[in-house]
C-alpha positions as CSV (number, residue, x, y, z in Angstrom):
1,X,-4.1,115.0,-86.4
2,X,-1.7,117.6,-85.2
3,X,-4.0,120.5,-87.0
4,X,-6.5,119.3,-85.2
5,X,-4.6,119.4,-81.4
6,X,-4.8,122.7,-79.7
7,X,-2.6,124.9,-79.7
8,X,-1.9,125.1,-76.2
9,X,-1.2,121.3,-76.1
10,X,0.9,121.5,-78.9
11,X,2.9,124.4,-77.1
12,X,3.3,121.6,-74.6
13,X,4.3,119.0,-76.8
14,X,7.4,120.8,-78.4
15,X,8.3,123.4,-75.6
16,X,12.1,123.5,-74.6
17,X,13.2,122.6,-71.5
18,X,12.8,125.7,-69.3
19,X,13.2,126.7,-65.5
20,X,9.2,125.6,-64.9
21,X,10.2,122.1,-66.0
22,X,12.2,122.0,-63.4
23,X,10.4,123.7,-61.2
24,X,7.7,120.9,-61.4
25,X,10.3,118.9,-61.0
26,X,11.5,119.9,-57.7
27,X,7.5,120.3,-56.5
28,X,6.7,116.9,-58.0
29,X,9.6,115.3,-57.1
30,X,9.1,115.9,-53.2
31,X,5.9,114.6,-53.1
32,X,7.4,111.3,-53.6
33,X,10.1,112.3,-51.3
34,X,8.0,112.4,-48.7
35,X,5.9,109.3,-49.6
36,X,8.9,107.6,-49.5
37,X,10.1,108.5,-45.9
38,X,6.5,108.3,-44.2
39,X,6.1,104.5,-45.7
40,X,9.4,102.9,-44.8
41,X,10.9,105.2,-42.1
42,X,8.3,103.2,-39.3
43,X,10.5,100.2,-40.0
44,X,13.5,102.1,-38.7
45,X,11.5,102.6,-35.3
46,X,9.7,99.5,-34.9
47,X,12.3,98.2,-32.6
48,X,12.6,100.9,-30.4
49,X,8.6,100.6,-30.1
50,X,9.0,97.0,-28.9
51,X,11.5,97.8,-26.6
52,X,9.6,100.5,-24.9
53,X,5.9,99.3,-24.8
54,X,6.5,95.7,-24.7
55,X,9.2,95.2,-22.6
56,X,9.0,92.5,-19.4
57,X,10.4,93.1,-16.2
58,X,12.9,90.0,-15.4
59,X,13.5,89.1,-19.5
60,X,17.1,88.3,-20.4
61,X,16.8,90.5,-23.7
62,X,14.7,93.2,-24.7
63,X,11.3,93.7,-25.2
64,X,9.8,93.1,-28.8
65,X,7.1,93.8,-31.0
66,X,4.2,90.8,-31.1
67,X,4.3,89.8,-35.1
68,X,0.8,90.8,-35.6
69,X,1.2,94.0,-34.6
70,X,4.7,94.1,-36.3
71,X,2.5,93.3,-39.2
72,X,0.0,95.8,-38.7
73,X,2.2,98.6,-38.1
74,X,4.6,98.3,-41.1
75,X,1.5,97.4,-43.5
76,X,-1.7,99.4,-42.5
77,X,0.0,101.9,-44.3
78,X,0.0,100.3,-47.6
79,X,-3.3,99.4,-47.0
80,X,-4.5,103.1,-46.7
81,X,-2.4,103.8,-50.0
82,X,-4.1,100.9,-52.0
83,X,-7.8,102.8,-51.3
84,X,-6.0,106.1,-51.9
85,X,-4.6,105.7,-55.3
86,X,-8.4,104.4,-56.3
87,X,-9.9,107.5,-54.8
88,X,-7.9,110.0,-55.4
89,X,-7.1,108.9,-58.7
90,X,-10.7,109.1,-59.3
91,X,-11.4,112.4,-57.9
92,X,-8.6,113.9,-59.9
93,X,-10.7,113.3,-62.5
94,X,-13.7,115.2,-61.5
95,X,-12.3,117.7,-59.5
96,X,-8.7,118.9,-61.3
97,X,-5.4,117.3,-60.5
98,X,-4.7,120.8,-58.4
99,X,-7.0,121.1,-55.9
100,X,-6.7,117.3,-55.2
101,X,-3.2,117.9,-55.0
102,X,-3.4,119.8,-52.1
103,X,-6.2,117.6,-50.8
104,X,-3.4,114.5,-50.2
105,X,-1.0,117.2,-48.8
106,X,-2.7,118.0,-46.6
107,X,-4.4,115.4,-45.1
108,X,-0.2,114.0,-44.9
109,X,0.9,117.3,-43.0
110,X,-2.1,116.2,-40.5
111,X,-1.4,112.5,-40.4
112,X,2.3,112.3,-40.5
113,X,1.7,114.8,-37.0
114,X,-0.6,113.1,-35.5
115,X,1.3,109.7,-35.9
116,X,3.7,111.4,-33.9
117,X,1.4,112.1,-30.7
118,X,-0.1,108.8,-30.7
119,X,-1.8,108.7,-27.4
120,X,-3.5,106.1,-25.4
121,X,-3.0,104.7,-21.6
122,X,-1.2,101.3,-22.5
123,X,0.6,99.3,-24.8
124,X,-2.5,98.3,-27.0
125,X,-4.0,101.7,-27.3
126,X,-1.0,103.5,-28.6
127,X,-0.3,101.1,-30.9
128,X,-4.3,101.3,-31.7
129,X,-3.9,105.2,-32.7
130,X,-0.7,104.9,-34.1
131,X,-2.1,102.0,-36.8
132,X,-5.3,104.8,-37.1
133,X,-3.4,107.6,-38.4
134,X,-1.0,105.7,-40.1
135,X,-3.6,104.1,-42.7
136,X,-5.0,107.8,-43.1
137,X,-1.5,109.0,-44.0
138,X,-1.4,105.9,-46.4
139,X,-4.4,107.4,-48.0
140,X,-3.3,110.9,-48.6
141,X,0.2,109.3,-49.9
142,X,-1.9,107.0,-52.2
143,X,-3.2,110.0,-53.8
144,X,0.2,112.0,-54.3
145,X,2.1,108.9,-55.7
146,X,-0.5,108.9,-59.0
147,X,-0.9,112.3,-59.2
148,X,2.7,113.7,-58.8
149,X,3.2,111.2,-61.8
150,X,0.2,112.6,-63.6
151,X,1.2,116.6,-63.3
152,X,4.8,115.8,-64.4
153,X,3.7,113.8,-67.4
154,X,1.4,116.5,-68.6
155,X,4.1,119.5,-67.8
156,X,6.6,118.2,-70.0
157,X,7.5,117.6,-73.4
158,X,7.5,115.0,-75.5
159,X,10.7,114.9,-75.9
160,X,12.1,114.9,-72.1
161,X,9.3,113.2,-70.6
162,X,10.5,109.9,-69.9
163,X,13.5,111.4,-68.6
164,X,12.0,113.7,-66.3
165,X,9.2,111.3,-64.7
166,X,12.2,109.3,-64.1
167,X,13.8,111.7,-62.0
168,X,10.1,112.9,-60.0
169,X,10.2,108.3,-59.5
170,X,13.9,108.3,-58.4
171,X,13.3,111.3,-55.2
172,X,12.3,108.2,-53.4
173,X,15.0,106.8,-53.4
174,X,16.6,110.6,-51.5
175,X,13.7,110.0,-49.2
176,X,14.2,106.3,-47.8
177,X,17.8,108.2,-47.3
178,X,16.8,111.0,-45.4
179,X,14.2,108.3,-42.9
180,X,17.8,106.8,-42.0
181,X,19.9,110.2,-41.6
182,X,16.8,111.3,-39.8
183,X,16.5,108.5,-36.7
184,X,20.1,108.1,-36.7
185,X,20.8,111.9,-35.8
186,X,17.9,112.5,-33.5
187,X,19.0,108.9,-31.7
188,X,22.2,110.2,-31.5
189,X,21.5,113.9,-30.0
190,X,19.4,112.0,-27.8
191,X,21.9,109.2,-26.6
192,X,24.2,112.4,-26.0
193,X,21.9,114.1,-23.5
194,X,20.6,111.0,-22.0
195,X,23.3,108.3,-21.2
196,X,22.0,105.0,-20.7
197,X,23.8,101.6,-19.8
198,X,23.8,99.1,-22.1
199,X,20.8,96.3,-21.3
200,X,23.3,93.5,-19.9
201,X,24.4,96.0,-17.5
202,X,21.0,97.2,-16.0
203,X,18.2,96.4,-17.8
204,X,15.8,98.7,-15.4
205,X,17.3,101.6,-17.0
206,X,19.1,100.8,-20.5
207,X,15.5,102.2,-22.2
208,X,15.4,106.4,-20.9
209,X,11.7,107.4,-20.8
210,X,12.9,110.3,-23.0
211,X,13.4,107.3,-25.8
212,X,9.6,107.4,-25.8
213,X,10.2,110.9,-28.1
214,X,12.5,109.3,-30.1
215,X,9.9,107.7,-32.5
216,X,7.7,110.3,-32.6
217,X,10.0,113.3,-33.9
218,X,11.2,110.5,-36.5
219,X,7.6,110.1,-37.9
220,X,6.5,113.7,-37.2
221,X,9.0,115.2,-39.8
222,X,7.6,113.9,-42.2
223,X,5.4,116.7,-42.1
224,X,8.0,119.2,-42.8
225,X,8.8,118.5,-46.3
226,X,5.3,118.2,-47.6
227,X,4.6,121.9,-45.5
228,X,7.1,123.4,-47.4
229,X,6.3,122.5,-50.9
230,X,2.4,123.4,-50.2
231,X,2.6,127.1,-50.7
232,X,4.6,126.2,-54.2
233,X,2.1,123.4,-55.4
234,X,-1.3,125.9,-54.7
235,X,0.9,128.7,-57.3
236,X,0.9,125.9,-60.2
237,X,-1.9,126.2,-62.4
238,X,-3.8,123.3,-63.3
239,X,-2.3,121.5,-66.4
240,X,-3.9,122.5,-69.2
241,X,-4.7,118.8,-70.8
242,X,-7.3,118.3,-67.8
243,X,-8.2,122.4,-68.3
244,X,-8.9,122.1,-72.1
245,X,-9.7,118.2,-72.7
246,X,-12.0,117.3,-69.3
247,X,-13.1,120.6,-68.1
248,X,-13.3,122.3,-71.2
249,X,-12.0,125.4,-70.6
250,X,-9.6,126.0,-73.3
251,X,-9.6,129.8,-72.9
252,X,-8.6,129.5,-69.4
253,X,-6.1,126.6,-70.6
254,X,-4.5,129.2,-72.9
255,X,-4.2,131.5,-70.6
256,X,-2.4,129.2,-67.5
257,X,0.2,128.2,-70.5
258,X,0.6,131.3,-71.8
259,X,2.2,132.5,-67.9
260,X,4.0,129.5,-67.8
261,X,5.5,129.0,-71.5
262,X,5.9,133.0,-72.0
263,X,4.2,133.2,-75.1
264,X,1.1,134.3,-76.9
265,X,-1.3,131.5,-77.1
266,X,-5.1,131.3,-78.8
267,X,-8.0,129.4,-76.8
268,X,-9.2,128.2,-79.9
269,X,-12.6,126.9,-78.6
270,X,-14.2,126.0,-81.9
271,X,-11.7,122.9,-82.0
272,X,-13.5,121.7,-78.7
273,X,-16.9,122.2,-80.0
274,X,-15.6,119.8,-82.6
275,X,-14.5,117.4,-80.1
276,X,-17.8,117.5,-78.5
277,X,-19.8,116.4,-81.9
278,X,-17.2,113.8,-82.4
């Protein structure tokens, strides 16, 4: 069987662990950092939401979220995930794990932003818009949780695979981290600019209408991660198992491993004619 593997896969297979491995890593591994802070870093907020739109005049304690739109909020997300991963699992396949890649980037960068300006007259229509572009960002992270995985697995070598999927997986746990750093310094450097008395001492004007940004800058950096490893994820050539095995370009295969492993490799075509009449 392993005559009969290309070379360029076998390259793969038995490479040493070099800077691109980690490389990957690092571009692999924030994708799931940011997954993980745009999912759980609404719970972090959700009570500073209640407090601002759903507040009543009079009440001995602070205003809350209803529990259907507590619900909705925390789990539209997941929602747009679920369809993701089917979709953009399935495209990968017929379009390259690359340019899909991008694709749930992307459509992150735009979502995670426009989570943040969630707009809307009253109560009802912010958290309308804010639900909206919250199951969109869902879907683009349901398409860079499978294929973050995907790219990693088919960078690395057998021997350090397990190892180094593990740490692409374990980045979410650095990025449920930074969703807490993140609200607690912005509500800090916010609390120190605008001073507010506590609710039991005047309820009128405990909640500062400049809390209303609070929320927004939380979700909106999401953004800035995913940006930043854009330009880096475009540079990495498509793995070459999708290259050589589903598009069936093993010359071009060859030549994206060649860059990336620093050796001399053949394209050896004739072994995916014989795939083809097998």
């Amino acid at each position: 069987m392993a005559k009969d593997q290309l070379q360029v896969l076998n390259a793969l297979d038995v490479a040493k662990t070099q800077w691109y491995h980690f490389t990957a890593i690092i571009i692999a591994g924030m994708g799931f950092f940011t997954d993980a802070y745009d999912l759980f870093c609404i719970s972090l907020v959700t009570k500073l939401l209640g407090r601002i739109y759903y507040h009543k005049e009079g009440d001995s304690t602070p205003g809350t979220l209803p529990s259907n739109v507590s619900a909705a909020i925390n789990g539209v997300a997941f929602c747009g995930t679920l369809v993701g991963q089917l979709f953009f699992g399935w495209l990968g396949d017929k379009m390259g794990r690359k340019r899909v890649y991008g694709m749930t980037l992307l459509l992150m960068v735009i979502s995670s932003v426009a989570s943040g300006l969630s707009f809307g007259s009253d109560s009802k229509s912010v958290m309308a818009t804010l639900c909206f572009f919250r199951f969109w960002l869902g879907f683009g992270i349901g398409g860079d949780y499978p294929l973050s995985a995907t790219i990693m697995s088919e960078y690395t070598n057998k021997k350090t695979r397990g190892a180094f999927i593990a740490s692409v997986f374990a980045m979410q746990g650095f990025g449920i981290l930074a969703g807490g750093m993140i609200a607690i310094m912005v509500s800090a450097v916010f609390k120190a600019y605008y001073p507010a008395p506590s609710y039991e001492i005047d309820a009128n004007v405990s909640t500062v209408p400049e809390a209303d940004y609070i929320w927004r800058i939380v979700l909106m950096f999401g953004a800035f991660p995913a940006l930043l490893t854009y330009y880096w994820r475009t540079k990495m050539p498509e793995t070459a198992r999708y290259t050589a095995l589903v598009a069936k370009n093993a010359k071009q295969a060859a030549a994206d491993m060649s860059k990336v492993l620093q050796v001399d490799l053949e394209s050896e075509p004739e072994k995916l004619q014989q795939k083809k009449g097998n």
